[in-house]
ZAPALUM-977613 format. One record per residue (C-alpha): residue number from 1; residue in one letter; x, y, z. Coordinates in steps of 0.05 Angstrom, whole numbers, plus 5000, padded with zeros to 4 digits. Example, Ala and Ser with C-alpha at 12.3 -4.5 7.8 and 13.67 -1.06 7.14 Angstrom:
2
n_res_X_Y_Z
1_A_5246_4910_5156
2_S_5273_4979_5143
! end
This chain:
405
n_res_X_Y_Z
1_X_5000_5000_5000
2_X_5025_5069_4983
3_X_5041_5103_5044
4_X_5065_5170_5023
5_X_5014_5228_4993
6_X_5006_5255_4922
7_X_5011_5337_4922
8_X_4922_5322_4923
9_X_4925_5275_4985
10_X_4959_5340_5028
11_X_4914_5367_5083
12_X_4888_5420_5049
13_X_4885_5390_4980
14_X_4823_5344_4989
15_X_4827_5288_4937
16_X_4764_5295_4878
17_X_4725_5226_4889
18_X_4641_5214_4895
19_X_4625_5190_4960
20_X_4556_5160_4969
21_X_4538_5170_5039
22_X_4472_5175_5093
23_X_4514_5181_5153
24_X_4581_5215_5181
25_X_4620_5282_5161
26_X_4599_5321_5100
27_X_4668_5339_5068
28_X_4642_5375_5000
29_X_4606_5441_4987
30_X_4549_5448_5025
31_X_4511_5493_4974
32_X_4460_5452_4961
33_X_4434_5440_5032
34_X_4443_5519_5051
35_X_4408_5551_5085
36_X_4383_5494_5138
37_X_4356_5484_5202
38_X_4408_5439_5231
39_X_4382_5393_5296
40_X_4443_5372_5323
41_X_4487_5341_5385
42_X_4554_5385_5398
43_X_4615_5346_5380
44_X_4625_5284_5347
45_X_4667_5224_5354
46_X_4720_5199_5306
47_X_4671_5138_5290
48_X_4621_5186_5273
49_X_4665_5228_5228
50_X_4692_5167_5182
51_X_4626_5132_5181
52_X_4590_5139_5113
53_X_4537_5085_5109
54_X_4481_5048_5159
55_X_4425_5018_5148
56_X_4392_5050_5223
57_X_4390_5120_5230
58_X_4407_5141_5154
59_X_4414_5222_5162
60_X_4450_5242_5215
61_X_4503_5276_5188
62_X_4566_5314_5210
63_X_4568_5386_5193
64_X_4630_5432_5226
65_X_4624_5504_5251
66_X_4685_5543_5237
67_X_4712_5581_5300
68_X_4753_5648_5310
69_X_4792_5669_5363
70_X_4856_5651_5390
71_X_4857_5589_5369
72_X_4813_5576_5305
73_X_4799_5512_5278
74_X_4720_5473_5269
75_X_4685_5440_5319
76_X_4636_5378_5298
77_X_4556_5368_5308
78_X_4532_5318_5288
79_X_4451_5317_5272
80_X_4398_5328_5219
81_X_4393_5377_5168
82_X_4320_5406_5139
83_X_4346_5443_5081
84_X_4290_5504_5074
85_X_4279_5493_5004
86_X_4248_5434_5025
87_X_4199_5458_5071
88_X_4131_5446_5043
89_X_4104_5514_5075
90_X_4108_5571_5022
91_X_4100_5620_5075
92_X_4146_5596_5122
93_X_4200_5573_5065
94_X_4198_5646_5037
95_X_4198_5685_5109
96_X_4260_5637_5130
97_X_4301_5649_5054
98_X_4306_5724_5079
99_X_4350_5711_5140
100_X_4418_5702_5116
101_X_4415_5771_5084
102_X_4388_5798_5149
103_X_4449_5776_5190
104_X_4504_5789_5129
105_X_4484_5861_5128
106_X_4542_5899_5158
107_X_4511_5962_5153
108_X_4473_5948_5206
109_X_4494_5944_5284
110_X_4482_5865_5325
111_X_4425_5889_5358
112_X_4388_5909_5291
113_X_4409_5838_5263
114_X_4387_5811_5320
115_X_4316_5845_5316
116_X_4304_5834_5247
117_X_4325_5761_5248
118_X_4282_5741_5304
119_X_4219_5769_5277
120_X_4223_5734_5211
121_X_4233_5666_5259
122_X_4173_5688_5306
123_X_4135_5701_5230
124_X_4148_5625_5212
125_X_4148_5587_5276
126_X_4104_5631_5318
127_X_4146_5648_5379
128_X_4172_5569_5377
129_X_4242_5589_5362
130_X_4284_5631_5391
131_X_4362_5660_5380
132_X_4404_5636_5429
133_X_4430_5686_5483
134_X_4505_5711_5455
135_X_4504_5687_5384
136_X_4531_5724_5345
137_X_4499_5709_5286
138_X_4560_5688_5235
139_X_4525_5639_5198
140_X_4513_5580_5242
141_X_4476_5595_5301
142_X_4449_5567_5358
143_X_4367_5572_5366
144_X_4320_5556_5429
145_X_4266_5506_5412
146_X_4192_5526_5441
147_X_4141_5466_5450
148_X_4106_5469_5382
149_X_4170_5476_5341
150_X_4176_5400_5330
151_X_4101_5390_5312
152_X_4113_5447_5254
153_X_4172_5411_5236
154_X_4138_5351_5221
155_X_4086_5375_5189
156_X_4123_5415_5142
157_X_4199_5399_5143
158_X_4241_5350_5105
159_X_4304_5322_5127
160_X_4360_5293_5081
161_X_4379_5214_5081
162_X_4427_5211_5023
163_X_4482_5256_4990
164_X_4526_5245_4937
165_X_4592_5271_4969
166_X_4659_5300_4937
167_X_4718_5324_4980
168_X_4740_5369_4925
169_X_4670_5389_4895
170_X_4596_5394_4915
171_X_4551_5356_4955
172_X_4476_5332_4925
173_X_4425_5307_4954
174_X_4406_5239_4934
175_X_4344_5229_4989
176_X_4299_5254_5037
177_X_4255_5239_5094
178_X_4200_5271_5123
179_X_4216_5297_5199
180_X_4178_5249_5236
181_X_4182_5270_5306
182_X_4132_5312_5345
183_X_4157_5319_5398
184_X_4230_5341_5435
185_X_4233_5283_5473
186_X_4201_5238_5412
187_X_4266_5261_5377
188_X_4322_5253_5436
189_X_4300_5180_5450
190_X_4306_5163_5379
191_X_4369_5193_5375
192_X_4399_5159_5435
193_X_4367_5091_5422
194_X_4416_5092_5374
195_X_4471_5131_5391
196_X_4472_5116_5461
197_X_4485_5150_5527
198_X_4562_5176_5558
199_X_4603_5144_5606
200_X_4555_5176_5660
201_X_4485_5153_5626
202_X_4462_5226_5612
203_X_4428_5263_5555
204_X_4474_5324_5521
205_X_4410_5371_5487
206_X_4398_5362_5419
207_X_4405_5441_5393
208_X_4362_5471_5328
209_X_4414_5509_5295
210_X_4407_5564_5232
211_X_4456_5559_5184
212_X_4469_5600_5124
213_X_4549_5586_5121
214_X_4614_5587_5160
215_X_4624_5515_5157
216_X_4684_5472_5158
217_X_4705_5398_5157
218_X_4762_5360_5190
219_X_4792_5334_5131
220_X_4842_5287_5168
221_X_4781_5234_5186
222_X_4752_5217_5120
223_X_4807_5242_5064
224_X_4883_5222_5079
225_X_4906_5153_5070
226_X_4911_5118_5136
227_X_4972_5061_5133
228_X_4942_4991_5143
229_X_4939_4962_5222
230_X_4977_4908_5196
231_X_4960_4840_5233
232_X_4956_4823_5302
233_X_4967_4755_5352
234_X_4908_4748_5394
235_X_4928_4729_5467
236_X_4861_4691_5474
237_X_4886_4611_5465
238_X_4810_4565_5471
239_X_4858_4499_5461
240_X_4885_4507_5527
241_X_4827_4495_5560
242_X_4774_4465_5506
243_X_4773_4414_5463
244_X_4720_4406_5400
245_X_4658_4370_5416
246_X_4665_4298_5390
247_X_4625_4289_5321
248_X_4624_4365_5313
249_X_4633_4372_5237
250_X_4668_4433_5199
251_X_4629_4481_5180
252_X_4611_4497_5098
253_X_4655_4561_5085
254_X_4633_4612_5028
255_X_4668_4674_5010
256_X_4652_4729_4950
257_X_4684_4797_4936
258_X_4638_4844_4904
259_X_4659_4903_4868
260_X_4625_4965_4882
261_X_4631_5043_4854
262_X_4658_5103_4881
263_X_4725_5063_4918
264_X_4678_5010_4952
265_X_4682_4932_4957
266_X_4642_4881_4993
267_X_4663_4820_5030
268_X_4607_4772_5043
269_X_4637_4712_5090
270_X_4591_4653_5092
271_X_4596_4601_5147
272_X_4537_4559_5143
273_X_4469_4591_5132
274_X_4496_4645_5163
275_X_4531_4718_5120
276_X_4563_4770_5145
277_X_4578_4825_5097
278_X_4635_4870_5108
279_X_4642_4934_5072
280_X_4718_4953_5048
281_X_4741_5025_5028
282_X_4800_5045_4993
283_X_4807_5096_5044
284_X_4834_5044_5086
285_X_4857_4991_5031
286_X_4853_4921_5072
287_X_4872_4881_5013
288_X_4948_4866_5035
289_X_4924_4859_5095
290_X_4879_4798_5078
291_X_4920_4766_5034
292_X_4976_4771_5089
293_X_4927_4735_5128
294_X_4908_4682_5081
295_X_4982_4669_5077
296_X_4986_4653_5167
297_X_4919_4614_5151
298_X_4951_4574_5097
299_X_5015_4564_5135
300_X_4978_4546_5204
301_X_5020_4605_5241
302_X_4950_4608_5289
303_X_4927_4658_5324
304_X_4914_4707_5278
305_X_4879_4766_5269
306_X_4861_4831_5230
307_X_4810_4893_5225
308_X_4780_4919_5168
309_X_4757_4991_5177
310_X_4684_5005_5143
311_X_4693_5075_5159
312_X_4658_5077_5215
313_X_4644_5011_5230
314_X_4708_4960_5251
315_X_4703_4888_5235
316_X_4756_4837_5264
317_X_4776_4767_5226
318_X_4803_4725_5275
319_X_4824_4658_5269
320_X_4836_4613_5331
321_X_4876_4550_5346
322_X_4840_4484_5371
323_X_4873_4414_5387
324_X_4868_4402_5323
325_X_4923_4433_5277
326_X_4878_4417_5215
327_X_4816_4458_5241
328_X_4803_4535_5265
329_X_4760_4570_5314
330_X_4728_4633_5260
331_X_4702_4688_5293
332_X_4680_4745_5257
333_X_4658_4805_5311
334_X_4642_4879_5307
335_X_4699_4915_5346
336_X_4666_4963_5398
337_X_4602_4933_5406
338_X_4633_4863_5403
339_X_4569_4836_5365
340_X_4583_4763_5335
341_X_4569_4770_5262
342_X_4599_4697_5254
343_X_4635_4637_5289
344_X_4652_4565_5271
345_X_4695_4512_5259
346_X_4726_4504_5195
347_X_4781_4463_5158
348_X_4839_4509_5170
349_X_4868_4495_5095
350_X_4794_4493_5069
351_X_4781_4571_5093
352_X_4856_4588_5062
353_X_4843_4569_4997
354_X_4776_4585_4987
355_X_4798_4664_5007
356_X_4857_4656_4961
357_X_4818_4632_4893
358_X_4765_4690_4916
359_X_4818_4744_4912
360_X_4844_4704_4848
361_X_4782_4708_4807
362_X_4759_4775_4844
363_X_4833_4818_4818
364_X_4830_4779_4750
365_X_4757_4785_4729
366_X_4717_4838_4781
367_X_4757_4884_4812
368_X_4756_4945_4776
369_X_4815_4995_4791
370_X_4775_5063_4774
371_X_4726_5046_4815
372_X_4774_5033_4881
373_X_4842_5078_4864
374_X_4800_5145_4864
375_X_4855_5202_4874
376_X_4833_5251_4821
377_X_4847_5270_4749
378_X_4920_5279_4755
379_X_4932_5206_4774
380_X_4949_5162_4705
381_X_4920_5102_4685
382_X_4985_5065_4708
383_X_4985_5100_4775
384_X_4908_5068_4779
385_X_4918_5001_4757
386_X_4964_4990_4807
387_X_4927_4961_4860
388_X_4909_4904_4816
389_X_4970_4883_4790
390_X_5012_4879_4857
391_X_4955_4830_4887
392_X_4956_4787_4822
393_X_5030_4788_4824
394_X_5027_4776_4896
395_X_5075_4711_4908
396_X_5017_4681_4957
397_X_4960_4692_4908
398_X_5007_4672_4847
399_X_5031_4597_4880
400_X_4989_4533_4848
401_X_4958_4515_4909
402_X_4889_4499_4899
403_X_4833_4474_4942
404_X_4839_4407_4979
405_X_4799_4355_4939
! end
């Protein structure tokens, strides 16, 4: 894997690639979603920032507020964005669309921003929403929530569930949802259901913000290219202590690489009647990474182990020794939640070869190198067919071995 940057993979030189996303930061122009009403959480984690796709709470998206002072930089929310074009109320839509000229006109002092902005929010909302105390009204702003602002949200508000994505260009709206929750606390016990709570089991307030601009993204999570974890020995040994049950079978193993767009991949790992599908990014490239497992499998060098970041989500592949040097505990969990997406017993040299001819047929027929190696228009077609060629001139993938008959 290449470890060093182009000139376009620089902080500050955001590499051009489409991003399909319904979750995490939003890294392109945000032009298309401007000016919003923004319900969102202050801060975010780093899981939240790299995370682009889940199939639970689509929409909550990561939007940064650039800050002054002596120390400037962007601070993270993460939330959901109603876009005001999309609010179904004429009224309401065109009252709102006047703001951001209210609070960019310099000729006028704070106070007279202040004024103006707030009555064209009591015009659409009725008194429900409110500018914070102290804002100073740059752009993204911090709003109090009255009782009936939720119930006038959902009966006239959209949210967004899908954007196409570009580091270096726009963002676009690819889907939308209509804001569902009546209520304040309808909305927070959604949100934590599925977030969950701190350390300490409380609530931080979900806050309505206005924004009209000064945004910013922390490039760093979703746009360099992170060097692989490389493998790792587990220190957990079950053939110490445990033997396999007498008559216990080994379990079927299946194994397909899909190829996706927009530098995506798919594992699916099949033990069973049981799938787990992982989702790979060229972001974080796990191809050597496999393979170099493959090759411990192959060669019995047990325990091993190795992650596969979804952005977002972390998957762990760990295979296990048993009493049997012919047959391998596979365990297949989710890293922080440690949910069991798989676990078996397999034929050791069975699950080998069976990932090796996958990656064989995947690199020579499938895998499609502008689809994964996405670094722009100044990268040449040699540059992007890279990828391919080192894993089918990989000395692993390229021996004869074949699987057992």
């Amino acid at each position: 894997m290449k470890l060093g940057w182009s000139k376009n993979d620089e902080p500050g030189h955001p590499r051009s690639r489409d991003i399909p996303r319904n979750c995490g930061q939003l890294l392109g122009n945000l032009d298309d979603l401007l000016p919003c009403l923004y319900i969102a959480h202050y801060g975010a984690s780093a899981r939240e920032l790299r995370e682009r796709e889940t199939p639970n709470a689509p929409g909550l998206f990561a939007v940064g507020e650039r800050t002054g002072g002596d120390h400037p930089g962007v601070a993270p929310r993460v939330g959901l964005i109603l876009p005001l074009r999309l609010c179904s109320d004429e009224k309401a839509r065109g009252v709102l669309g006047v703001v951001p000229a209210l609070i960019d006109n310099q000729l006028t002092t704070m106070s007279d921003r202040r004024r103006s902005a707030q009555a064209k929010l009591n015009e659409a909302f009725g008194g429900d929403l409110t500018i914070a105390d102290k804002e100073c009204l740059d752009g993204f702003f911090a709003l109090i929530p009255g009782a009936g602002l939720f119930q006038q949200l959902r009966e006239s508000f959209d949210y967004v569930t899908a954007v196409l994505d570009n580091p270096a260009g726009s963002i676009h709206i690819q889907s939308t949802a209509r804001f569902a929750w009546g209520s304040y606390g309808e909305l927070m016990e959604w949100f934590y259901s599925l977030r969950g709570t701190d350390r300490f089991g409380s609530w931080s307030p979900l806050i309505p913000f206005f924004v009209s601009g000064n945004t910013g993204a922390l490039l760093q999570y979703s746009t360099d290219r992170w060097a692989r974890a490389g493998l790792h020995r587990p220190v957990e040994e079950p053939s110490k202590w445990f033997v396999i049950r007498p008559g216990l079978p080994d379990t079927p193993i299946g194994i397909r690489l899909e190829m996706r767009e927009h530098g995506c991949a798919r594992l699916h790992l099949t033990v069973g009647d049981t799938t787990a599908t992982i989702h790979l990014s060229e972001v974080f490239d796990p191809f050597e990474d496999l393979v170099a497992w493959g090759r411990e499998l192959e060669e019995g060098d047990l325990p091993i182990q190795m992650e596969i970041d979804e952005e977002g989500e972390e998957s762990v592949l760990t295979a296990l020794r048993t009493k049997n040097p012919e047959r391998a505990l596979l365990r297949v969990i989710r890293k922080f939640s440690d949910e069991i997406l798989l676990e078996a017993i397999v034929a050791r040299s069975v699950l080998a070869a069976t990932l090796k001819a996958e990656l064989r047929r995947f690199f020579a027929t499938e895998f499609d190198p502008h689809h994964w190696d996405l670094r722009g228009e100044d990268s040449d077609d040699d540059d992007k067919v890279q990828v391919k060629e080192r894993m089918l001139n990989h000395a692993w993938l390229a021996t004869g071995r074949t699987l057992p008959q």
